[in-house]
PDB file of the backbone (N, CA, C, O) and the ligand in Angstrom, with CONECT records:
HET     ZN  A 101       1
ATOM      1  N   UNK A   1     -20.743   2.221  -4.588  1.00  0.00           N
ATOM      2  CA  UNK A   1     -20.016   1.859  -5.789  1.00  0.00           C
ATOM      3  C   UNK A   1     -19.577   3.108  -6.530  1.00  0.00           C
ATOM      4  O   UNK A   1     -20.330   4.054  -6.760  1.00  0.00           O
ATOM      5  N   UNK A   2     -18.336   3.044  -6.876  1.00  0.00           N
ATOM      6  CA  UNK A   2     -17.720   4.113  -7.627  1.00  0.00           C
ATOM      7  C   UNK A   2     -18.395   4.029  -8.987  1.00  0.00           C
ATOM      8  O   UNK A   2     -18.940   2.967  -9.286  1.00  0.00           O
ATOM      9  N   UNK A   3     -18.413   5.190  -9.957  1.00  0.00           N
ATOM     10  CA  UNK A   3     -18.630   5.255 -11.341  1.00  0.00           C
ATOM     11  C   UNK A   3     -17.521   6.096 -12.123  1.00  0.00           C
ATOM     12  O   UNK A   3     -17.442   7.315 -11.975  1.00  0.00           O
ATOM     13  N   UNK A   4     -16.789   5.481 -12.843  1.00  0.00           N
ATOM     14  CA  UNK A   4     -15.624   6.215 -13.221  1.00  0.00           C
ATOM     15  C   UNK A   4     -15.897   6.195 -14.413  1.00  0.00           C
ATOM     16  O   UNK A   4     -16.099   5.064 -14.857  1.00  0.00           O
ATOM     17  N   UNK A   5     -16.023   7.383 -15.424  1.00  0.00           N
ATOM     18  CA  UNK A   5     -15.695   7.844 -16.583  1.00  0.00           C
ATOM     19  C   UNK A   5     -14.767   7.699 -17.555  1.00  0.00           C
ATOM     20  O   UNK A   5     -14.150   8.684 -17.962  1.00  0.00           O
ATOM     21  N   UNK A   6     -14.581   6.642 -17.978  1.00  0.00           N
ATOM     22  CA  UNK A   6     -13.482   6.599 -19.229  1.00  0.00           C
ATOM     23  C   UNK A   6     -13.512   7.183 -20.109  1.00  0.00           C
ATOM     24  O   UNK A   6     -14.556   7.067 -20.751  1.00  0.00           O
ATOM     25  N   UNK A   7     -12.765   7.850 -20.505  1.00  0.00           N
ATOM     26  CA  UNK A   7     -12.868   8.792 -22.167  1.00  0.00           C
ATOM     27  C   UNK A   7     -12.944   8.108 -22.973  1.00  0.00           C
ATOM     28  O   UNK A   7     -13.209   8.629 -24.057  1.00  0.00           O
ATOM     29  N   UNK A   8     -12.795   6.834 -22.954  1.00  0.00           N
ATOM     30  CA  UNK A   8     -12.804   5.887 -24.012  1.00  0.00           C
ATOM     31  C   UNK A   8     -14.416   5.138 -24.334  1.00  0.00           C
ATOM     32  O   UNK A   8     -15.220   5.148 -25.267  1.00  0.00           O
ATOM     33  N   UNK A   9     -14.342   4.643 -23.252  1.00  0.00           N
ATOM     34  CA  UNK A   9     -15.839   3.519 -23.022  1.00  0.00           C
ATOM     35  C   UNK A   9     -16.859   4.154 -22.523  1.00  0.00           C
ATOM     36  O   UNK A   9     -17.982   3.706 -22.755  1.00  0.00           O
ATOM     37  N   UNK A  10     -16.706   5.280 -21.766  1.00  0.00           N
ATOM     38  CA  UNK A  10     -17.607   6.260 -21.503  1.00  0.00           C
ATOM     39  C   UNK A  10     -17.846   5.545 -19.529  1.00  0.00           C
ATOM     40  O   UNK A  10     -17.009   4.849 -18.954  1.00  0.00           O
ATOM     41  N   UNK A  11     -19.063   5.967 -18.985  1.00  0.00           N
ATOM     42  CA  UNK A  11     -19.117   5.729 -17.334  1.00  0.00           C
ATOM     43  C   UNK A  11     -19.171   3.997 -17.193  1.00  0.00           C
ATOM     44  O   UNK A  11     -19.592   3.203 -18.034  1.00  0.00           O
ATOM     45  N   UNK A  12     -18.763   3.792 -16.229  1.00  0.00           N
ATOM     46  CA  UNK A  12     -18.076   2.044 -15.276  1.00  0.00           C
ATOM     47  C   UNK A  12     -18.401   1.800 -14.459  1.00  0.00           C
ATOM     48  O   UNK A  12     -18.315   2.810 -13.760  1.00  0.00           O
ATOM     49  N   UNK A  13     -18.820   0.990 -13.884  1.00  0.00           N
ATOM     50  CA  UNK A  13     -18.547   0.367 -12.484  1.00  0.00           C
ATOM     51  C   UNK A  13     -17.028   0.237 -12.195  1.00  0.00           C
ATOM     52  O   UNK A  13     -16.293  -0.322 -13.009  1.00  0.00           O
ATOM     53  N   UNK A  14     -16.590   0.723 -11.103  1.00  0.00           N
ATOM     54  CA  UNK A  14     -15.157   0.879 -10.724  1.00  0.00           C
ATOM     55  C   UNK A  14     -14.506  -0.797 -10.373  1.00  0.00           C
ATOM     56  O   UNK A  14     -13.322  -0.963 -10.080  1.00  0.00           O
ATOM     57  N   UNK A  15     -15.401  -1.820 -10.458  1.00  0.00           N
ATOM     58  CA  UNK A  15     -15.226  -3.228 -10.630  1.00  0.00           C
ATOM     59  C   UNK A  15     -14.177  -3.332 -11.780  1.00  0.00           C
ATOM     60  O   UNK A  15     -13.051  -3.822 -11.869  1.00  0.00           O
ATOM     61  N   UNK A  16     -15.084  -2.615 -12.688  1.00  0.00           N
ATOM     62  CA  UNK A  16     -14.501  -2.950 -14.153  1.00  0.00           C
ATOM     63  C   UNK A  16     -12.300  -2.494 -14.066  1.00  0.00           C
ATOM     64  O   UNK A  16     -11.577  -2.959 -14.947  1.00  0.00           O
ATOM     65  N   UNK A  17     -11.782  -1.737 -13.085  1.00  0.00           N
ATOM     66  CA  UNK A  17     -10.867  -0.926 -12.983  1.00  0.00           C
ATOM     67  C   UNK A  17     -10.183  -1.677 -11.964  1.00  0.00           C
ATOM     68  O   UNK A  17     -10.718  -2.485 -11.204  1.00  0.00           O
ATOM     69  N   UNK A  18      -8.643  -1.277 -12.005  1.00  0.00           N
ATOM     70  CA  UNK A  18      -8.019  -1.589 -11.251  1.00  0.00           C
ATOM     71  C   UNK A  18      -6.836  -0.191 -10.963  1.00  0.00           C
ATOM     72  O   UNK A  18      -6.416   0.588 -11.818  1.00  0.00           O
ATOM     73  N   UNK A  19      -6.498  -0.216  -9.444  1.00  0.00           N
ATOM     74  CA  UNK A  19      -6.067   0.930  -9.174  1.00  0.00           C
ATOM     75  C   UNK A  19      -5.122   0.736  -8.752  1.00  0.00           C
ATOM     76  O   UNK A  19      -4.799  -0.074  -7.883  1.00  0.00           O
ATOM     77  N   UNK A  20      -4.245   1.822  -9.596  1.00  0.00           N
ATOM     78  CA  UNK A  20      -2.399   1.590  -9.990  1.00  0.00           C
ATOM     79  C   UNK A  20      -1.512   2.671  -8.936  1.00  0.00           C
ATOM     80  O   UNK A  20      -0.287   2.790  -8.924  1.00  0.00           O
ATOM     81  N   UNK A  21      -2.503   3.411  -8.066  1.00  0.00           N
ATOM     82  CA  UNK A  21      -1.298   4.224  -6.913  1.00  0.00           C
ATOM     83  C   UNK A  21      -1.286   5.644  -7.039  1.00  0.00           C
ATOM     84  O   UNK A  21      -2.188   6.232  -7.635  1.00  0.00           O
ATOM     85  N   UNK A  22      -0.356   6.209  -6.534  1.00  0.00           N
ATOM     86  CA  UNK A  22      -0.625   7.534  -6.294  1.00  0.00           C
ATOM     87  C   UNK A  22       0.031   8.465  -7.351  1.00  0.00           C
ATOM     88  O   UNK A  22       1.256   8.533  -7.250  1.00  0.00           O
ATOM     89  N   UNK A  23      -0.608   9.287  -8.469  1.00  0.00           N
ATOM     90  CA  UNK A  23      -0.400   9.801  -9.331  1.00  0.00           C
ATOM     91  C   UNK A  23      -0.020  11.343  -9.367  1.00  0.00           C
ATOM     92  O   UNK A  23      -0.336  12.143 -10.248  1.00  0.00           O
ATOM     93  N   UNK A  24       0.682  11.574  -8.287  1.00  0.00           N
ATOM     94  CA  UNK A  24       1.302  12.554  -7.854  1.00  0.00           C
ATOM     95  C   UNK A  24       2.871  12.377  -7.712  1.00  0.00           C
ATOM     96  O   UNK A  24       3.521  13.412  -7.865  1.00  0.00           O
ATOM     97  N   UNK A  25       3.500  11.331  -7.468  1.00  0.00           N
ATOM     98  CA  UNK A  25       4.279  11.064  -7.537  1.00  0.00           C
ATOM     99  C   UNK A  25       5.422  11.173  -8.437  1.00  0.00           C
ATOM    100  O   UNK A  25       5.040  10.539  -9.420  1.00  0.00           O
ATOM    101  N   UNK A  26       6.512  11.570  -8.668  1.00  0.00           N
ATOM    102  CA  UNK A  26       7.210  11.767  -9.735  1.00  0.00           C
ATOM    103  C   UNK A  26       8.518  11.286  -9.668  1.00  0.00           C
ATOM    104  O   UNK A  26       9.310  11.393  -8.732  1.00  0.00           O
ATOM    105  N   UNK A  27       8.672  10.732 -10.778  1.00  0.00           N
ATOM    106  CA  UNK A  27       9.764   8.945 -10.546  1.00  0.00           C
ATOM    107  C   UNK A  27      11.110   9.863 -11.069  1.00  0.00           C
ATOM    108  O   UNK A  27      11.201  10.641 -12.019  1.00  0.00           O
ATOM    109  N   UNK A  28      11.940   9.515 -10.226  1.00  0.00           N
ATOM    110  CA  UNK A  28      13.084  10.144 -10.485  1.00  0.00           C
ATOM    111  C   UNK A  28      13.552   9.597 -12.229  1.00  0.00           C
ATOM    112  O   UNK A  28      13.096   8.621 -12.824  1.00  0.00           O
ATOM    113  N   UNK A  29      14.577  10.584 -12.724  1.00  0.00           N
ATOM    114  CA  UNK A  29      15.194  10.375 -13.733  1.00  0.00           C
ATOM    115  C   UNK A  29      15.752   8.620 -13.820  1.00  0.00           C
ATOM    116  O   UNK A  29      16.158   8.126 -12.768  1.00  0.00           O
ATOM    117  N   UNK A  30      15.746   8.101 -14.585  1.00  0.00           N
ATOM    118  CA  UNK A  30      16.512   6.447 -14.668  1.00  0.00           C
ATOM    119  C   UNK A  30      17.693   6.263 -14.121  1.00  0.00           C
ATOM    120  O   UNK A  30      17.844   5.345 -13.314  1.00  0.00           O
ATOM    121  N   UNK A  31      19.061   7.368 -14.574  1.00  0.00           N
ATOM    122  CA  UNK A  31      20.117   7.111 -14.070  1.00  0.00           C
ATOM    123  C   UNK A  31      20.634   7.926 -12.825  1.00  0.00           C
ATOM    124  O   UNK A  31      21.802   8.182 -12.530  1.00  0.00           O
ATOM    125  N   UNK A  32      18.983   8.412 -11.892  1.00  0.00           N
ATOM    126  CA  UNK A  32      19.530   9.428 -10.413  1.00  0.00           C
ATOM    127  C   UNK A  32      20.155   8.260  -9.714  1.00  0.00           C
ATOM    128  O   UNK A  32      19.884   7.062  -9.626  1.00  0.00           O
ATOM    129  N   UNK A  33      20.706   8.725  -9.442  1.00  0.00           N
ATOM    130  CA  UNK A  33      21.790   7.859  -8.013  1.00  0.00           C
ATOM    131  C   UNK A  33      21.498   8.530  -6.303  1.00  0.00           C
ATOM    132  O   UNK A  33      21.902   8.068  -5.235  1.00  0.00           O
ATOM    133  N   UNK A  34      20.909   9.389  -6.482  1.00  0.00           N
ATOM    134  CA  UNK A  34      20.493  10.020  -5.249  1.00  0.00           C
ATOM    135  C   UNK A  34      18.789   8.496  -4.736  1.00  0.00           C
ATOM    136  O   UNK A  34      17.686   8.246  -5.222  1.00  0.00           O
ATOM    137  N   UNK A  35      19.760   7.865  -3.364  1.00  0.00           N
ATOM    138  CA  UNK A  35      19.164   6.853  -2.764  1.00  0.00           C
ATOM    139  C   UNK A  35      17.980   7.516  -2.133  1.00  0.00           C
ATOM    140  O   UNK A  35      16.964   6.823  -2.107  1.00  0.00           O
ATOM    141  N   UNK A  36      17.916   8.481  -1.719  1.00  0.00           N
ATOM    142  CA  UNK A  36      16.779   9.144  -1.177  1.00  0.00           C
ATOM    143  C   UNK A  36      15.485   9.419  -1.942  1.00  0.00           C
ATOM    144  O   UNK A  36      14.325   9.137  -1.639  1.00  0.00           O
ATOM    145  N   UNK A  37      15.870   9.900  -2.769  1.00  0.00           N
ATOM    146  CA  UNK A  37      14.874  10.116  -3.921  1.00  0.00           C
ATOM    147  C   UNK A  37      13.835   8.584  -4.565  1.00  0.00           C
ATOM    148  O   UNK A  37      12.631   8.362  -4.687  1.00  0.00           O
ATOM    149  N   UNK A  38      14.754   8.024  -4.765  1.00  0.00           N
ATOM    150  CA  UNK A  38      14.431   6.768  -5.358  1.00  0.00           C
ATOM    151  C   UNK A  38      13.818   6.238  -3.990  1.00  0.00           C
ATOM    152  O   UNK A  38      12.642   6.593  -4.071  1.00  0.00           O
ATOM    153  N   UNK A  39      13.964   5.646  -2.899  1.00  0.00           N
ATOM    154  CA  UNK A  39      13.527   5.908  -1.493  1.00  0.00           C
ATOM    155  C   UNK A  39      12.351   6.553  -1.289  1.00  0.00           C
ATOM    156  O   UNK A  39      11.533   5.740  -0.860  1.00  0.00           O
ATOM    157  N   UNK A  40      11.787   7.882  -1.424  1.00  0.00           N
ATOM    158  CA  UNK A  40      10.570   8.342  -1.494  1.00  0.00           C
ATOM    159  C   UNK A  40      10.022   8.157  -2.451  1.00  0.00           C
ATOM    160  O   UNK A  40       8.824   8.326  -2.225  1.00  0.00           O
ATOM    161  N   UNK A  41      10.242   7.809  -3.773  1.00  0.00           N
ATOM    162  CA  UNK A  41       9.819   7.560  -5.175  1.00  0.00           C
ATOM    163  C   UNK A  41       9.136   5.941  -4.955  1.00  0.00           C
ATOM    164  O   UNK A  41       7.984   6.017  -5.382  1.00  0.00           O
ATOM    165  N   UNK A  42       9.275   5.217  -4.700  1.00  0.00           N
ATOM    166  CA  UNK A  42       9.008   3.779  -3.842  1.00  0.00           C
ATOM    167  C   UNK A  42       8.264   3.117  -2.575  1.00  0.00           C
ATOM    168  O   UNK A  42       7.507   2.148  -2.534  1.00  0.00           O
ATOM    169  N   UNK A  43       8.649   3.813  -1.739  1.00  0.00           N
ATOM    170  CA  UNK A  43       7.857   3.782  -0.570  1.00  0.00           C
ATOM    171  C   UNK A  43       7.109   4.917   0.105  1.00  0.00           C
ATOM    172  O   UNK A  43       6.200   4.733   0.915  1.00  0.00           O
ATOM    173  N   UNK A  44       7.439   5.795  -0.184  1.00  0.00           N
ATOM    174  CA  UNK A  44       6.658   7.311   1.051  1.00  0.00           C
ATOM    175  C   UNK A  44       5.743   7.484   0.135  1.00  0.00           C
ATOM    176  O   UNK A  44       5.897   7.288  -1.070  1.00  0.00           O
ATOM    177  N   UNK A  45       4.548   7.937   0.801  1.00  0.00           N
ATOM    178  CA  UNK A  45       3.491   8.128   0.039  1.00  0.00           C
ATOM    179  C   UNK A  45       2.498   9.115   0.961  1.00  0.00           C
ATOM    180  O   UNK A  45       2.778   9.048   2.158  1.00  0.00           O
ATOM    181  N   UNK A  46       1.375  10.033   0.630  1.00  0.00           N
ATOM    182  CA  UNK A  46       0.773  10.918   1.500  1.00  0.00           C
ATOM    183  C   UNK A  46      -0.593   9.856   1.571  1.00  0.00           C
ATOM    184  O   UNK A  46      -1.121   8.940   0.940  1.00  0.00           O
ATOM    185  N   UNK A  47      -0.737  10.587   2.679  1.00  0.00           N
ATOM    186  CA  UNK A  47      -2.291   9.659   3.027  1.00  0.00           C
ATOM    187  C   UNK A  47      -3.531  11.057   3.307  1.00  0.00           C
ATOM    188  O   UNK A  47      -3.826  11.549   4.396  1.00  0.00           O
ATOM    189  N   UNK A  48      -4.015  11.394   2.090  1.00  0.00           N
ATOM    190  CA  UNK A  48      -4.474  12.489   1.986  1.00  0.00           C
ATOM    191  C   UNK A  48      -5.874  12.673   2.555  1.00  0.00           C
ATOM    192  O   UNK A  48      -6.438  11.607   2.305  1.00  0.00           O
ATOM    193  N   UNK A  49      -6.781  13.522   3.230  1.00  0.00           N
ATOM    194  CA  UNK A  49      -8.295  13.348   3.569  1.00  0.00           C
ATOM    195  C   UNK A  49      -8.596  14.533   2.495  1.00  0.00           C
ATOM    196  O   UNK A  49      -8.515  15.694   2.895  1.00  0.00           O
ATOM    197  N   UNK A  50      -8.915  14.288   1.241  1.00  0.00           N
ATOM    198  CA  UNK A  50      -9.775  15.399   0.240  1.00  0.00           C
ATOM    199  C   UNK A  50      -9.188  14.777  -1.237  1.00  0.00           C
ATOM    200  O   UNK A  50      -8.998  13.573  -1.410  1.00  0.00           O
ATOM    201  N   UNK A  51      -8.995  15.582  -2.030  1.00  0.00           N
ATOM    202  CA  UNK A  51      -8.750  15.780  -3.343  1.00  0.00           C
ATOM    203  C   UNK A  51      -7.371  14.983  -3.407  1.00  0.00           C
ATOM    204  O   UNK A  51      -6.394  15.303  -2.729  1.00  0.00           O
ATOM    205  N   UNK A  52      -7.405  13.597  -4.555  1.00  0.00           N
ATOM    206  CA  UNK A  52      -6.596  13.166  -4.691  1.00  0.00           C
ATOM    207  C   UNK A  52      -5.594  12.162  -6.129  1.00  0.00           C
ATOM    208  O   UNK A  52      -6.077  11.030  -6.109  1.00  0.00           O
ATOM    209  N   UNK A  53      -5.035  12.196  -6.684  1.00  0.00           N
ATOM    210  CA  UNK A  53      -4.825  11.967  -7.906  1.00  0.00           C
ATOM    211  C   UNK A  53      -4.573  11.066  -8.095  1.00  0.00           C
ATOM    212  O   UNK A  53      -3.661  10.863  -7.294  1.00  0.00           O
ATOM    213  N   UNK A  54      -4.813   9.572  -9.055  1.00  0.00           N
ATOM    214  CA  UNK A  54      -4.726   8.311  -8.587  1.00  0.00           C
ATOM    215  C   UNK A  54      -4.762   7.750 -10.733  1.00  0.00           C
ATOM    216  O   UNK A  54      -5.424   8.003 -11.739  1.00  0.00           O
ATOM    217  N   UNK A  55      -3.697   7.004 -10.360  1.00  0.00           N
ATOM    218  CA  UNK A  55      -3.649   5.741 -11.830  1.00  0.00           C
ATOM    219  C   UNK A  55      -5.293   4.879 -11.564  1.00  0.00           C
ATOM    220  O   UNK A  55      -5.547   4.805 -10.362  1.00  0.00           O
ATOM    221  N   UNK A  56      -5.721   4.632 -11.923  1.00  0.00           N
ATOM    222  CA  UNK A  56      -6.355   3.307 -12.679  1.00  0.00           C
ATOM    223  C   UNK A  56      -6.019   2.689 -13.620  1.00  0.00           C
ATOM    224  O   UNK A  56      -5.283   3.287 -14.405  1.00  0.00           O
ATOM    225  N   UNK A  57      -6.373   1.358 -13.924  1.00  0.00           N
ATOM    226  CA  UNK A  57      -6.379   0.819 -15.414  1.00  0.00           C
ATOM    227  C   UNK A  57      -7.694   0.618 -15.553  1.00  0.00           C
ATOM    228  O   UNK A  57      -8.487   0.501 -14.619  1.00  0.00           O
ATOM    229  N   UNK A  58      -7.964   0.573 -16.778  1.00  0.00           N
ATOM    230  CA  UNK A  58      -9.404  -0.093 -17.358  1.00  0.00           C
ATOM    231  C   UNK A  58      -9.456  -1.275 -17.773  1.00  0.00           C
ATOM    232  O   UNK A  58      -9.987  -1.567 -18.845  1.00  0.00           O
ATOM    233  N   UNK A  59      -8.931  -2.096 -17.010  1.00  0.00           N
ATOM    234  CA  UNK A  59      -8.621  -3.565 -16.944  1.00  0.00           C
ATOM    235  C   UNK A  59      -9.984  -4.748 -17.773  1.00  0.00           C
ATOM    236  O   UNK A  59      -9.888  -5.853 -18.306  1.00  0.00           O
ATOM    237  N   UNK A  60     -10.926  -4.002 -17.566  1.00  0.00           N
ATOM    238  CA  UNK A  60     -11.738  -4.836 -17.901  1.00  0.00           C
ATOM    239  C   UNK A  60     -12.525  -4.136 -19.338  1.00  0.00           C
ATOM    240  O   UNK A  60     -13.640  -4.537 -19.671  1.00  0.00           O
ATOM    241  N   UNK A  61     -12.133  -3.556 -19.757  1.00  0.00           N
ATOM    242  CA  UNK A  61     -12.519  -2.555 -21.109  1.00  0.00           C
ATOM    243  C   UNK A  61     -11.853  -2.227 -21.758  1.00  0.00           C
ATOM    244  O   UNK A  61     -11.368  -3.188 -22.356  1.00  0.00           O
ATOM    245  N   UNK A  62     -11.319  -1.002 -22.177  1.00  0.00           N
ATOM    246  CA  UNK A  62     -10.039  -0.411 -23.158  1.00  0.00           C
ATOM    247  C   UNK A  62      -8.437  -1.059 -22.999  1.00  0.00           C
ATOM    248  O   UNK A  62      -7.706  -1.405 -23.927  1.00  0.00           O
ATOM    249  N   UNK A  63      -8.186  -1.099 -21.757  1.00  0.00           N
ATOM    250  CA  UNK A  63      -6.995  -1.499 -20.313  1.00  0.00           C
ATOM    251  C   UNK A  63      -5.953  -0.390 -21.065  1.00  0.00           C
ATOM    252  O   UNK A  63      -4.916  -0.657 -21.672  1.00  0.00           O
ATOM    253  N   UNK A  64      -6.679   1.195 -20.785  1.00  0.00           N
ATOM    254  CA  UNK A  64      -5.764   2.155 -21.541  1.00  0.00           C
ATOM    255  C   UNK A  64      -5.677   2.967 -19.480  1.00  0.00           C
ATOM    256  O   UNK A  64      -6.646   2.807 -18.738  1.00  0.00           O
ATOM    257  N   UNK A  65      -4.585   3.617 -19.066  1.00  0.00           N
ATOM    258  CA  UNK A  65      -4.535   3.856 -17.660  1.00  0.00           C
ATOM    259  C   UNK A  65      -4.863   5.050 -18.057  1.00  0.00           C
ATOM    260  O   UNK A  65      -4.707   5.403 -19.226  1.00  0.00           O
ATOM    261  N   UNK A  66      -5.340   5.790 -17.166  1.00  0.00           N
ATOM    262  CA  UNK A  66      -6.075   6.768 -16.579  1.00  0.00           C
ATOM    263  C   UNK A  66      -5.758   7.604 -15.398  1.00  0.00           C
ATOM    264  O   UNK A  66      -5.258   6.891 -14.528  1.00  0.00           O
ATOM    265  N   UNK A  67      -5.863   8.936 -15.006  1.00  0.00           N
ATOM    266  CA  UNK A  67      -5.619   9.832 -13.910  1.00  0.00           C
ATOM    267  C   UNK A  67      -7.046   9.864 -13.728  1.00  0.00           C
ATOM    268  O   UNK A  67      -7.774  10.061 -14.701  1.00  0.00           O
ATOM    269  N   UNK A  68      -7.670   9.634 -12.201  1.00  0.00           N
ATOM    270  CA  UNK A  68      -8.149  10.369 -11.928  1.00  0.00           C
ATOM    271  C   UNK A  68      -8.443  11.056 -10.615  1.00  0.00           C
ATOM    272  O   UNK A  68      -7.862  10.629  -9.617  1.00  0.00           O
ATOM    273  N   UNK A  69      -9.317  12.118 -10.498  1.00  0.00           N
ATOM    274  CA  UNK A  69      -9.034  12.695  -9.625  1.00  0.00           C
ATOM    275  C   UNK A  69     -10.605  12.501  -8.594  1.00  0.00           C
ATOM    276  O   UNK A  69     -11.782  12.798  -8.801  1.00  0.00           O
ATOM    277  N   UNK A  70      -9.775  11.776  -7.304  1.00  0.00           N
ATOM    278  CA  UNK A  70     -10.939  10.900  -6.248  1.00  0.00           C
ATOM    279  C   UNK A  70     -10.781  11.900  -4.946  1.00  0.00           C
ATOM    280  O   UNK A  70      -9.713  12.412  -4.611  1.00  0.00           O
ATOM    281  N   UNK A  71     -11.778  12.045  -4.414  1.00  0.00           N
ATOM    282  CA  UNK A  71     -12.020  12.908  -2.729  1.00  0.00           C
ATOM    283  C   UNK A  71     -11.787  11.338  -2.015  1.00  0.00           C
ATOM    284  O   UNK A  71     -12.504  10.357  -2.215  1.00  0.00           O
ATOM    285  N   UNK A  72     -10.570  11.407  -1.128  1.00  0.00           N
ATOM    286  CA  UNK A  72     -10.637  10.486  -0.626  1.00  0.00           C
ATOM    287  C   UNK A  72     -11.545  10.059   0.809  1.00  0.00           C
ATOM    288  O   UNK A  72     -11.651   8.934   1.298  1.00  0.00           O
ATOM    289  N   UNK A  73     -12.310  11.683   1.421  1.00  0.00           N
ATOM    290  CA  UNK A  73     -13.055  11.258   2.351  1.00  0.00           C
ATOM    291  C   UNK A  73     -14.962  11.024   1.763  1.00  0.00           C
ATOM    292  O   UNK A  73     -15.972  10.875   2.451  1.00  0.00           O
ATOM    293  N   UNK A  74     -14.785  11.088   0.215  1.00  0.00           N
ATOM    294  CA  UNK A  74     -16.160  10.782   0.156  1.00  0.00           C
ATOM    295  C   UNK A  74     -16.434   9.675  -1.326  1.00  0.00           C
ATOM    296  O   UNK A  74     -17.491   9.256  -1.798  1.00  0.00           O
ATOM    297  N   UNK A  75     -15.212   9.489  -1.695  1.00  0.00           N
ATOM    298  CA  UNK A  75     -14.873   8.960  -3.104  1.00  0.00           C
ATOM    299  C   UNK A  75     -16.075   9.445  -4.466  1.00  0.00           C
ATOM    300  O   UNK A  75     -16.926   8.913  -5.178  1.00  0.00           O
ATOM    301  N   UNK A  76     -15.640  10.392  -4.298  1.00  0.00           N
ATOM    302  CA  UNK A  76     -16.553  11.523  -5.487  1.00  0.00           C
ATOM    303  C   UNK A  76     -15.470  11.641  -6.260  1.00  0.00           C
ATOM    304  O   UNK A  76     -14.349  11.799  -5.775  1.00  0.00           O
ATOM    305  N   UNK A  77     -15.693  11.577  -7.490  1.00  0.00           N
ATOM    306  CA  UNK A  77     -14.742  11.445  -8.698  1.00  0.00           C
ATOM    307  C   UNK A  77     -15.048  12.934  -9.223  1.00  0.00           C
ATOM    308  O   UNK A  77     -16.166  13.451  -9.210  1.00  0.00           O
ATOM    309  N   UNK A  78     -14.036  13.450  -9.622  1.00  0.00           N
ATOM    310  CA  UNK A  78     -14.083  14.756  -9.850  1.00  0.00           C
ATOM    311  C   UNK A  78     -13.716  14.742 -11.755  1.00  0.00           C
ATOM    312  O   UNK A  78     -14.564  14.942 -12.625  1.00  0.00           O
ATOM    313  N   UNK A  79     -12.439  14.488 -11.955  1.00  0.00           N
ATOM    314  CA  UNK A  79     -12.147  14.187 -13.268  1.00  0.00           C
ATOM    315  C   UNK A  79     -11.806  12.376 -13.801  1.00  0.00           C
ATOM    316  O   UNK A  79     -11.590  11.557 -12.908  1.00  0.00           O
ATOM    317  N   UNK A  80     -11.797  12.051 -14.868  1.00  0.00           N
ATOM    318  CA  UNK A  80     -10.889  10.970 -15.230  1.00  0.00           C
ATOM    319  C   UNK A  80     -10.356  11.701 -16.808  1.00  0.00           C
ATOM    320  O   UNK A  80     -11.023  12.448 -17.525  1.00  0.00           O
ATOM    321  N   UNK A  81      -9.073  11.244 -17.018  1.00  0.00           N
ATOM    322  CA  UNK A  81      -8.513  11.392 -18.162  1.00  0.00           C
ATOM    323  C   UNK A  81      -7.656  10.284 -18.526  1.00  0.00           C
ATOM    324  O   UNK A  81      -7.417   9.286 -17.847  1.00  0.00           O
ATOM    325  N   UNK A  82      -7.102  10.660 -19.996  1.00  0.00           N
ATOM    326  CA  UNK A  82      -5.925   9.490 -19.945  1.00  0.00           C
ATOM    327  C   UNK A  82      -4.663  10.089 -19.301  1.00  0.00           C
ATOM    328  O   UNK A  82      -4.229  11.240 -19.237  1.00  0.00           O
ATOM    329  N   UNK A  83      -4.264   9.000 -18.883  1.00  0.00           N
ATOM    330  CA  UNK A  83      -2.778   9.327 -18.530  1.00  0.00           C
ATOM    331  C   UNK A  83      -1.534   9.850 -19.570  1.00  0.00           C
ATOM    332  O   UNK A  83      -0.512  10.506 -19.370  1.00  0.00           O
ATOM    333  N   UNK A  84      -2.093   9.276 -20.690  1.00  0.00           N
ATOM    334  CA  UNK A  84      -1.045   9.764 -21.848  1.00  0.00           C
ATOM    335  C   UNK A  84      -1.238  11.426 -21.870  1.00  0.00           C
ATOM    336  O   UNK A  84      -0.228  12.130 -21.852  1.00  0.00           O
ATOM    337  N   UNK A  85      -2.433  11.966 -21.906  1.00  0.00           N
ATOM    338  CA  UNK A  85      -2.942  13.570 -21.682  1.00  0.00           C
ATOM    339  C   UNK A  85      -2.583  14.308 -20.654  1.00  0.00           C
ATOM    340  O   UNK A  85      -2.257  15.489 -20.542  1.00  0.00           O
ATOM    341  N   UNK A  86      -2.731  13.125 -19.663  1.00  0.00           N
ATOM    342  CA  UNK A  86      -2.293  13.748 -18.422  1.00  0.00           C
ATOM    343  C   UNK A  86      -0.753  14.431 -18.026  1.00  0.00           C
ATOM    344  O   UNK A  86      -0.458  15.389 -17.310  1.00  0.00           O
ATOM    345  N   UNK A  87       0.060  13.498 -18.818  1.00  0.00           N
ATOM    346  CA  UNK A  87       1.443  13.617 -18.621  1.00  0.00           C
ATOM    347  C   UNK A  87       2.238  13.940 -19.426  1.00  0.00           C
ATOM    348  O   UNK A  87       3.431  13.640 -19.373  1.00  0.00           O
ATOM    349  N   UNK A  88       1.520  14.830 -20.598  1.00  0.00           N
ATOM    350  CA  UNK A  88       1.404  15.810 -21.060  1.00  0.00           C
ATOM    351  C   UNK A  88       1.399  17.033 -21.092  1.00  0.00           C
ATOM    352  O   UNK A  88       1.132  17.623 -22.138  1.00  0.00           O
TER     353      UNK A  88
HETATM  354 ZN    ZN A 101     -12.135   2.236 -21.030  1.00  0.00          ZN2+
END
């Protein structure tokens, strides 16, 4: 079982969370017209073995979203923050 850290509510059962995708990703501008972009922005995604950056929500507590940062070959949580900080 995961334990994820909310800055808000403080440590979770990762039950409590729901997980929103890959937070590396960076969504093209609204009005790009470049199909490619929007194309990898949508579907391509890395399938990483280590250190990896990921949305949650706190669906079942604050429901404020969150970055955090998961080892995907051992799911060891390294950071959580908010996303509003994050993207910042
Ligand atoms: Zn919370």
């Amino acid at each position: 079982m995961l334990r994820i850290e909310c800055p808000y509510c403080g440590p979770r059962d990762h039950d409590e969370f729901r997980y929103g995708g890959d937070a590396s990703v960076i969504r093209p501008v609204h009005d790009d017209a470049d199909f490619e972009a929007w194309y990898r922005y949508v579907f391509v995604r890395e399938n990483p073995a280590g250190p990896h950056r990921e949305y949650w929500q706190h669906v079942m507590g604050c429901r404020q979203w969150l970055v955090v940062g998961r080892d995907t070959r051992n799911h060891e949580i390294s950071f959580a923050r908010s996303a509003r900080e994050a993207r910042a």
